[in-house]
C-alpha angles and dihedrals in degrees: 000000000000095000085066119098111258111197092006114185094238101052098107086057090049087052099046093051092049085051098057086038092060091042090058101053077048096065097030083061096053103048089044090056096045094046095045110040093114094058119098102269090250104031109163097204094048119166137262118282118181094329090319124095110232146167138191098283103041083053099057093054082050099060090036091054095043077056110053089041089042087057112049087041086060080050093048121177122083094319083069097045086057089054102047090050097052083043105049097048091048085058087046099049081031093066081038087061092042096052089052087044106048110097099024135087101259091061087122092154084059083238120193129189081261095050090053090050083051094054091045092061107046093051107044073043091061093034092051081051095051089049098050099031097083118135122197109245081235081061096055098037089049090059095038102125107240102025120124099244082057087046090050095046093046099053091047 
């Protein structure tokens, strides 16, 4: 993917906002699964969590997912703009299939049209940020600890 940015100077706000994206799935997670652990696993009615319907088994994805994206964000370099690539196309496919699922029988994520915006957002946010995230491998050669180009600047 040569036409993509590499070193771009906005890549520190796209990971930042991938990392507070993933932070909160994280605690949306949280707070679905704890508000709705007496519901059956897979409820299709579900019940309201900060502004998205849930139930037991949407939160967990949730938190699974802010995790997963929480994570390589932490991590940062290339490993996270993979990630936010796989990631940010499953949200998006993910509202697609929402919208498909809502007022059928097999809307087992208890999906709502703000739950699919939702979706939407997170997922074209972490794919801006995999598009824009790419470090030269210079770049990461250059910061390795213990690599001659880290010693020289440090002695001078």
């Amino acid at each position: 993917m040569s036409h993509l940015p590499v070193d771009h100077p906005l890549r520190g706000l796209y990971r930042g906002l991938a990392l507070l994206t993933g932070v909160l799935l994280v605690v949306f997670g949280i707070v679905g699964y704890v508000q709705t652990a007496d519901l059956p696993f897979f409820d299709q009615d579900g019940q309201r969590v900060l502004g998205l319907t849930t139930n037991p088994a949407f939160a967990l994805l949730s938190l699974v997912f802010g995790a997963v994206v929480t994570v390589a964000a932490l991590l940062g370099r290339n490993l996270a703009v993979r990630v936010y690539h796989v990631v940010g196309w499953i949200f998006i496919v993910a509202g697609l299939v929402m919208l498909c699922v809502i007022r059928t029988d097999v809307n087992y994520l208890a999906s709502s049209i703000a739950n699919a915006n939702v979706s939407f957002v997170v997922g074209l946010l972490l794919a801006t940020a995999g598009l824009y995230g790419t470090v030269s491998r210079q770049r990461t050669k250059a910061a390795a600890p213990g690599s001659s180009k880290a010693k020289a600047t440090a002695n001078a």
